[in-house]
Residue, then its C-alpha position, 0 to 999 in steps of 0.5 A: x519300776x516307774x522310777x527306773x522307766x523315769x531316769x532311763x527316759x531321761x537318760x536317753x532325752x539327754x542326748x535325743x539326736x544319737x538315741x534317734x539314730x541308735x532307734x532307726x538302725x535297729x528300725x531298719x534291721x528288725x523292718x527289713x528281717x520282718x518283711x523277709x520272714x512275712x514275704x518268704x512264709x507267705x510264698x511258702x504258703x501259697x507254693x504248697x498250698x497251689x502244689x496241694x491242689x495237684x495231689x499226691x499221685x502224680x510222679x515226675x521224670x526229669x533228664x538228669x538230676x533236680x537238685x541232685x548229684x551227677x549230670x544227666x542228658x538234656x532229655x527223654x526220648x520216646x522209649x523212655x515215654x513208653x518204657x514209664x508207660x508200661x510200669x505197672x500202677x501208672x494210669x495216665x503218661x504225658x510227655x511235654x516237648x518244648x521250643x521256643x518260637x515265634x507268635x505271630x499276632x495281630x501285625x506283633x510277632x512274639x517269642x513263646x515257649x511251644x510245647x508238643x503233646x500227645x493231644x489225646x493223652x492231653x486230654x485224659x490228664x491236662x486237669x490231674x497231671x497239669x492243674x490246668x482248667x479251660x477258661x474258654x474254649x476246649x482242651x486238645x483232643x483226640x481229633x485234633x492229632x493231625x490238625x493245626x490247632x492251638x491251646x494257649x496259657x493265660x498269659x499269651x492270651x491275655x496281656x502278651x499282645x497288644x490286643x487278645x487272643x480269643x477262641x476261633x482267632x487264628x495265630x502263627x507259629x513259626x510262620x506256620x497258621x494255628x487256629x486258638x482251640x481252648x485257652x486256660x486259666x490262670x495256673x500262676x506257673x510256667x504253664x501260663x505263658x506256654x503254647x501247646x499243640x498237637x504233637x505232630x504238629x510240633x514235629x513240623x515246626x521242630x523235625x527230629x526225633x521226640x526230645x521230652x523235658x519232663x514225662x508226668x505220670x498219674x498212678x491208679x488209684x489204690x496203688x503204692x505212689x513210692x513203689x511205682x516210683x521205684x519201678x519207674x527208675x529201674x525200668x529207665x535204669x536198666x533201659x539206660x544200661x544202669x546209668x542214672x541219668x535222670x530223675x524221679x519224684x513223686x509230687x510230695x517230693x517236688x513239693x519238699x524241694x520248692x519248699x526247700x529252695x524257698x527255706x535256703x533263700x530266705x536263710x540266705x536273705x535273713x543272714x544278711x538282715x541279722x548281719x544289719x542288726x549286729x550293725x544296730x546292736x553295737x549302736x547301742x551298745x556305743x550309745x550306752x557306752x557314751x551316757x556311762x561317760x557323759x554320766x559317770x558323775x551322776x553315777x558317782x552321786x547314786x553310789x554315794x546315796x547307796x544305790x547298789x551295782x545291779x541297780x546302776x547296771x539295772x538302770x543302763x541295761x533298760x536304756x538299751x532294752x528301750x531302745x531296742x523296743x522302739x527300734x522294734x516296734x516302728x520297723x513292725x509299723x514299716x515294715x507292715x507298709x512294706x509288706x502289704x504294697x509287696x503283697x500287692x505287687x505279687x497280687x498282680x502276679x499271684x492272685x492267691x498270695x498272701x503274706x504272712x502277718x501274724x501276732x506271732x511275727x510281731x510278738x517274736x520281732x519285738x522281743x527280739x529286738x528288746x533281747x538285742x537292745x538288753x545284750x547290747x548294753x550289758x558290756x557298758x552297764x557293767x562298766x558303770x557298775x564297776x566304776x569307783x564312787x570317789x573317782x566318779x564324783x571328782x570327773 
């Protein structure tokens, strides 16, 4: 074996500009599908760990389809509210309306997203429904049903201006003045950049009848999640003349779908990476190719002092495989780098994330591109193996 690494080093030295550019064409294929499974399971990770958090009893009610097969309405009215309201098993109803509007802070004036809730139904169910917790201040209540008073996201409090929002600040929205009530921690979702307030507040700024873009629900505890579920869509079916235009998920579903986006985009990515390596493979492949040729005499020499077909064929096949490790082994290193300053960008965003690095990853990046180096180089392998000895040594 040490003979064979010896003769295949030294194959490969001959020419070590083309074996330098076979090695990093594998170094950015195998680097590039590295970052993209380490990224991509990492996000996976984080999503259904962060989703988790909220539990298995929340149920969600969408206008139209999620993912689905036919188009719905835009969104839910209040009888769809109180008709969910009404399904045995369910505990807590929030409806979420959503705008865009103006913020006006500090001589800056921003657009937000504003939604309009029920404050007291908010404050039964903003921490099971929403995942959403008060870092300072208080939530929306009950007492606030016909004030004009503000709880905003993380992200409109912190950084959206030029200088903070803080409890007991008084803001306008859409002209009109809000006092600043609670403001919540970092929920690294959506939520982070909304501004809610009280449901007839709203109304004033948006006139109209409620128009809801999700309804959430909290079952009671002990009860079936999918049975209520089911409930839930035969009511809105029915209260909808037997048009489905709407959708229903549990949280495990929701989960499952963010899952199954994640999965669909990192396929997606990962093909265009493999498509690279195919790219890489047949540099060695034509590398593999040339020393057959610049060597066929050298061959002719081996076969005429008795070294047998597998052993020619052994020789080039490990050229290749060695040029697939190497190729492997420094796009892990580069693509280690690339990962942890991505990992620390995402940080900024997500404090939670973490990419997936494990020595598995590596293990699999490695052998991958030693098996690809190997496939690669059998077609040339086996030409110098069927090369005749007597027209060899006379090239």
């Amino acid at each position: 074996m040490r003979d064979y690494l010896s003769l295949a080093y030294r194959g490969l030295k001959r020419q070590p500009l083309r074996s330098f550019l076979t090695v990093f064409a594998i170094v950015v294929a195998m680097g590039a599908i590295f970052v993209l499974v380490s990224l991509t399971q990492g996000l996976k990770d984080t999503v259904v760990t962060e989703l988790s958090k909220l539990g298995t009893n929340r149920i969600i009610v969408v206008p139209g389809t999620v993912l689905g097969v036919n188009v719905g309405g835009d969104y839910l009215t209040e009888e769809d509210l109180r008709a969910v309201e009404g399904v045995p098993g369910v505990r807590y109803v929030l409806g979420l309306q959503r705008s865009a509007l103006t913020l006006e802070w500090g001589g800056e004036e921003k657009p937000v997203v504003v939604s309009g809730v029920d404050p007291e139904a908010f404050e039964k169910s903003y921490q099971s429904l929403l995942g959403a917790y008060i870092e300072e201040g208080r939530s929306l209540e009950a007492i606030d049903r016909s004030r004009h008073v503000a709880l905003l996201g993380y992200s409109v409090a912190h950084g959206l201006f030029e200088k903070n929002i803080h409890v007991g600040n008084t803001v306008r929205i859409g002209g009109v003045p809000f006092r600043v009530v609670g403001i919540m921690k970092r929920t690294y979702s959506p939520l982070d950049s909304f501004v809610l307030i009280p449901e007839r507040a709203y109304k004033e700024l948006v006139p109209g009848e409620s128009k809801y873009v999700r309804i959430l629900a909290l079952t009671a505890e002990g009860t079936d999640v999918e049975e209520v579920k089911e409930r839930i869509e035969r009511r809105l079916k029915s209260l909808h003349g037997g048009v489905e235009d709407f959708t229903v998920l549990t949280s495990q579903q929701a989960f499952q779908r963010a899952v199954n986006i994640i999965n669909l985009v990192s396929a997606f990515l990962i093909v265009i990476a493999v498509i690279s390596l195919v790219i890489g493979s047949l540099g060695i492949m034509n590398t593999v190719y040339m020393n057959v040729v610049e060597r066929t005499r050298e061959i002719g020499i081996m076969k005429a002092v008795g070294a047998t077909g597998r052993q020619i064929g052994g020789l080039f096949v490990l050229e290749a495989g060695i040029l697939g490790v190497l190729g492997g082994v420094f796009g892990t290193i580069l693509g280690t780098a690339a990962v942890l300053v991505a990992q620390f960008i995402i940080r900024g965003f997500l404090d939670t994330y973490t990419a997936y690095l494990s020595p598995l990853l590596y293990g699999a990046v490695v052998l991958v591109s030693f098996l690809v180096g190997v496939v690669a180089g059998y077609l040339p392998a086996r030409s110098a193996v069927r090369l005749d000895p007597v027209e060899a040594l006379r090239r």
